[in-house]
One Martini backbone bead per residue (centre of mass of N, CA, C, O) as a GRO file, in nm:
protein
  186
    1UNK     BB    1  -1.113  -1.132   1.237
    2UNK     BB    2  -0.847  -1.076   1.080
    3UNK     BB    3  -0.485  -1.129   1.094
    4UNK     BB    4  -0.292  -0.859   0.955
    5UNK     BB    5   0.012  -1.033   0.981
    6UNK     BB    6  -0.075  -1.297   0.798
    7UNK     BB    7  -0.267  -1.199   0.586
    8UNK     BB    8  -0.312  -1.309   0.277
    9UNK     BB    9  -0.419  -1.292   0.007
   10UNK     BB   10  -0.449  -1.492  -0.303
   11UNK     BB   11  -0.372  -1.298  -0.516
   12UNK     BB   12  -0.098  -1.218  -0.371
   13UNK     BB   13   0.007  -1.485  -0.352
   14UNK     BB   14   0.030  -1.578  -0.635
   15UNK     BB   15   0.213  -1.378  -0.739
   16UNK     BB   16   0.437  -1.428  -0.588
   17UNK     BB   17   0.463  -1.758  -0.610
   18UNK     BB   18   0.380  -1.760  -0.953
   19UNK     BB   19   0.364  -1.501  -1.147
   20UNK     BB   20   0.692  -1.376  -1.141
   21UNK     BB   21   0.794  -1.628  -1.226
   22UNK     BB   22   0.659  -1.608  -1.541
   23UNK     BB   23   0.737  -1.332  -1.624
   24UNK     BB   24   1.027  -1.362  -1.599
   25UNK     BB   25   1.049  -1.600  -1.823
   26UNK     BB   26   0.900  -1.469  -2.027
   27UNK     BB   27   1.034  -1.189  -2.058
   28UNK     BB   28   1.362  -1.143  -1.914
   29UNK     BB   29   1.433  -1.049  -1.666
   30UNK     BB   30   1.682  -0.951  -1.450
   31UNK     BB   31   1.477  -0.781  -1.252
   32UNK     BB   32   1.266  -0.790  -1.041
   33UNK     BB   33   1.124  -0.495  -1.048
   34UNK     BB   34   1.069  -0.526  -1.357
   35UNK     BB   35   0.841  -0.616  -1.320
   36UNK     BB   36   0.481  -0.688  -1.333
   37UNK     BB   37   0.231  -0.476  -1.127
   38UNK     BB   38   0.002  -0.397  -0.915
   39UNK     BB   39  -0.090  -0.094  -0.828
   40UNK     BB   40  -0.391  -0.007  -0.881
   41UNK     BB   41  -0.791   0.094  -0.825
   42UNK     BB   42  -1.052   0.247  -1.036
   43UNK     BB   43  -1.361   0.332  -0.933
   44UNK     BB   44  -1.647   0.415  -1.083
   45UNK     BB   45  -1.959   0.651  -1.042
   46UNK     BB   46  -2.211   0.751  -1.261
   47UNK     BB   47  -2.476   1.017  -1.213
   48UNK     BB   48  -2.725   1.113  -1.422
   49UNK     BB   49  -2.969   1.170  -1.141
   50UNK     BB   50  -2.852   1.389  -0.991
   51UNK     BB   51  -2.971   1.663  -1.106
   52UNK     BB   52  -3.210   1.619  -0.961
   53UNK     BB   53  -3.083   1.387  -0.765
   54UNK     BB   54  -2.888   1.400  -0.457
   55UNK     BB   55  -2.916   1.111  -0.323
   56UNK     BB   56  -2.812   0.925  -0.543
   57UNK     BB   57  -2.524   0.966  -0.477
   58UNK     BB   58  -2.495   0.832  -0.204
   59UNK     BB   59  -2.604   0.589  -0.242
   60UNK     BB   60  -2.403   0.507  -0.399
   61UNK     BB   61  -2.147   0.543  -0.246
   62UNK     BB   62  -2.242   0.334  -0.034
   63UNK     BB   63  -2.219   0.086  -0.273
   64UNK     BB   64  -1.924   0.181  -0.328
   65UNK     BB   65  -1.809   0.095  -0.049
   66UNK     BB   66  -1.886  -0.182  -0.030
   67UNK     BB   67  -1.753  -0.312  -0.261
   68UNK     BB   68  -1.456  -0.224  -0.179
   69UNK     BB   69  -1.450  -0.130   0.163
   70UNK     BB   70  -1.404   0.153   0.106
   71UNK     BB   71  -1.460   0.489   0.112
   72UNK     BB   72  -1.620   0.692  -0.071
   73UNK     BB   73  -1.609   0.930  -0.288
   74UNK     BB   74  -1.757   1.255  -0.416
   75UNK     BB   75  -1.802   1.397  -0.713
   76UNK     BB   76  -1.743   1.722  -0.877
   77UNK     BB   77  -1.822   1.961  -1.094
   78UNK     BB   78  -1.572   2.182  -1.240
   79UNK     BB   79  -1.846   2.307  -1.416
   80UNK     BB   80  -2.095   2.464  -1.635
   81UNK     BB   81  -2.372   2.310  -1.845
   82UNK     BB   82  -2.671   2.409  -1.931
   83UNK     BB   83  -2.775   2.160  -2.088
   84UNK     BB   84  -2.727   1.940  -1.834
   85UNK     BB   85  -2.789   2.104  -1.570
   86UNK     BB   86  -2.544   2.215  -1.468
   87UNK     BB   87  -2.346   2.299  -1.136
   88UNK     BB   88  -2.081   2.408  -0.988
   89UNK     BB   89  -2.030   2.178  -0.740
   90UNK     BB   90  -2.204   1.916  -0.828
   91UNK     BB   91  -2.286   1.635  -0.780
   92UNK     BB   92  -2.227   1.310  -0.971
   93UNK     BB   93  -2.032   1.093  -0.799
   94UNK     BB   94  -1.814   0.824  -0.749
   95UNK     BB   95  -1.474   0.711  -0.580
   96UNK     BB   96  -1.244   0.466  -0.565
   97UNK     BB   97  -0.865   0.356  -0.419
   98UNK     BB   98  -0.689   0.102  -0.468
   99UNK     BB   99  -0.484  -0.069  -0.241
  100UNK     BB  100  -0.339  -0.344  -0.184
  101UNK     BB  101  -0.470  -0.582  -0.040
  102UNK     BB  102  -0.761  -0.432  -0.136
  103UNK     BB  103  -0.708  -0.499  -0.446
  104UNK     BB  104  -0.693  -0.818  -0.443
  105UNK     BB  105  -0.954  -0.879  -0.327
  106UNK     BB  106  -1.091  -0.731  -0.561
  107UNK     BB  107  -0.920  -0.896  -0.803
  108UNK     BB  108  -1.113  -1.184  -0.708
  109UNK     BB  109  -1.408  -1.061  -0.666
  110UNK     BB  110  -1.418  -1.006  -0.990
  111UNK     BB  111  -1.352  -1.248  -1.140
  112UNK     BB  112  -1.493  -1.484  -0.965
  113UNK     BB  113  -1.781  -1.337  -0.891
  114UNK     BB  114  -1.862  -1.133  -1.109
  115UNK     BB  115  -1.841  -1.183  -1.420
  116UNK     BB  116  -2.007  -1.419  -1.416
  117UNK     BB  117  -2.276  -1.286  -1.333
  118UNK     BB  118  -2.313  -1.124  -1.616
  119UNK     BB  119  -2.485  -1.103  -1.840
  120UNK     BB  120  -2.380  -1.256  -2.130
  121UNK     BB  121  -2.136  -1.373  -2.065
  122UNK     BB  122  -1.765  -1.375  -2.289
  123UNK     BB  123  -1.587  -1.162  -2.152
  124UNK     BB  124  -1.325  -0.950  -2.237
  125UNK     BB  125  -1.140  -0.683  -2.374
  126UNK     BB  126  -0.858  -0.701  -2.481
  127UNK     BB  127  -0.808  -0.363  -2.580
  128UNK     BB  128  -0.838  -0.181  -2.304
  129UNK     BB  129  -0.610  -0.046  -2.345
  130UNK     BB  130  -0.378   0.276  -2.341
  131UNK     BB  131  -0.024   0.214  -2.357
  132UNK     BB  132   0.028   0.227  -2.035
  133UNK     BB  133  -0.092  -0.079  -1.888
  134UNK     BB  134  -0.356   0.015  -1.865
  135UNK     BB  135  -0.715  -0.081  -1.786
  136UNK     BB  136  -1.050  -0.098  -1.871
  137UNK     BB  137  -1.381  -0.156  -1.716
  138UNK     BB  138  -1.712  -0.210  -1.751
  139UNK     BB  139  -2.040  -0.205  -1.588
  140UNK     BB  140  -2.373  -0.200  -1.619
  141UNK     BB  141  -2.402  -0.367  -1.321
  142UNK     BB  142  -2.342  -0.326  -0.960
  143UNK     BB  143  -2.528  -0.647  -0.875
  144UNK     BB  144  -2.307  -0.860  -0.915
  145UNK     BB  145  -2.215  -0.764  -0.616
  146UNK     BB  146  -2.265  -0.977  -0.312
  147UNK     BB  147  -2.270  -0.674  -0.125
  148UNK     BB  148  -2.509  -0.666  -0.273
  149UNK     BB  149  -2.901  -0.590  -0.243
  150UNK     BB  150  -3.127  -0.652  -0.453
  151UNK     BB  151  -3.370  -0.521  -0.274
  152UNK     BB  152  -3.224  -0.232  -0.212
  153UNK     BB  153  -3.232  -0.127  -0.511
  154UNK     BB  154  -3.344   0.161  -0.711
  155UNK     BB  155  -3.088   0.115  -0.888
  156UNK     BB  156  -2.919   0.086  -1.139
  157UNK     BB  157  -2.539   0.078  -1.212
  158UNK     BB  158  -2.264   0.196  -1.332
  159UNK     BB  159  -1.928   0.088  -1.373
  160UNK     BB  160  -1.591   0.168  -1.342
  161UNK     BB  161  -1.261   0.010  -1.414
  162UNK     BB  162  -0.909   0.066  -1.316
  163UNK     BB  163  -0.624  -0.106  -1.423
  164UNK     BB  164  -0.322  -0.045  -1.262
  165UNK     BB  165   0.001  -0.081  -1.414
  166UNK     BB  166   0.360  -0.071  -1.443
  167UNK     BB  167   0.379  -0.144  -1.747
  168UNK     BB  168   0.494  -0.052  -2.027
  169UNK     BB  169   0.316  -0.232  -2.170
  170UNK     BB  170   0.027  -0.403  -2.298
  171UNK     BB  171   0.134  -0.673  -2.305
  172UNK     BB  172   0.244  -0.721  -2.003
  173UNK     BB  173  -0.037  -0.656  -1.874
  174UNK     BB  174  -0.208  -0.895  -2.015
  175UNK     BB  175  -0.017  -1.142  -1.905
  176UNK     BB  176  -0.105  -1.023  -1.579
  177UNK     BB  177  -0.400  -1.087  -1.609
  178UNK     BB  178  -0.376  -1.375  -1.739
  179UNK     BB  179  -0.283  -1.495  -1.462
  180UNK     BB  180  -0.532  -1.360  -1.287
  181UNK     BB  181  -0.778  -1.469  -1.489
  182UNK     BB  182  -0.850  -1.284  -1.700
  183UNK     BB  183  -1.130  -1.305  -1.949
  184UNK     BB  184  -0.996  -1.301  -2.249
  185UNK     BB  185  -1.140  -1.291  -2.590
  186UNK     BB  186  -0.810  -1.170  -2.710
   0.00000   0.00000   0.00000
């Protein structure tokens, strides 16, 4: 077990050392406070066989406990929809919020070990920003990540990656994940 005193993340590390001395120079803010950093994580898996079985949304959740390190939430429907089989409060996915540490670890093992694993990976798509400096990530399979053991897999399932950054604009948040190494085709 690590030494939760002295142990700092690497990307964590990074960011103190290299990335907001960076960013600083690069946008020219004249205070600490107004850099750029990572706010929070949030993974998200929606789980379209729940209707059928409720079961799978569990064992989802499980898989994305895995991955994030931390425990998933289960998401229940807000209302029914007759045509999609919904029931008001039926299980339909579930989601993890990652903040501190634990975002640093994971925006680390996404960049260097997830990423590159995906299938005619090329990038990810520089455009996918909200307008307030937020990114947003879809992944067709949650297989991934090395924390899955592809043997014990039932389905594959797809899950969003929602990195919130407190930048003003799309640009300065673009220009901190580019500093984190995230793969943008433009």
């Amino acid at each position: 077990m690590r030494d939760s005193a002295t142990y700092v993340p690497r990307a964590k590390a990074d960011y103190i050392a290299r990335i907001r001395g960076a960013m600083k120079k690069e946008f020219g803010y004249k205070n600490e406070m107004q850099i750029p950093r990572l706010d929070k994580i949030v993974l998200n898996m929606g789980v379209g066989e729940a209707v059928k079985d409720t079961k799978k949304v569990k064992q989802a959740a499980e898989e994305l406990s895995l991955i994030a390190g931390q425990k998933a939430v289960i998401t229940h429907a807000k209302k029914s929809i007759a045509g999609f089989r919904v029931r008001e409060e039926m299980p339909l996915g579930c989601k993890v919020t990652l903040r501190g540490d634990r975002m640093y670890e994971f925006i680390d093992r996404l960049i260097t070990i997830a990423l590159p694993r995906v299938r005619d990976f090329r990038g990810t798509k520089g455009s996918s920003f909200d307008g307030r400096g937020n990114y947003a990530l879809g992944l067709k399979e949650h297989i991934v990540f090395p924390e899955i053991n592809f043997d014990k897999v039932d389905e594959v399932l797809g899950m969003d990656i929602i990195i919130c950054t407190n930048a003003k604009t799309d640009a300065e948040a673009k220009v901190l994940l580019k500093h984190f190494n995230m793969p943008f085709t433009s």
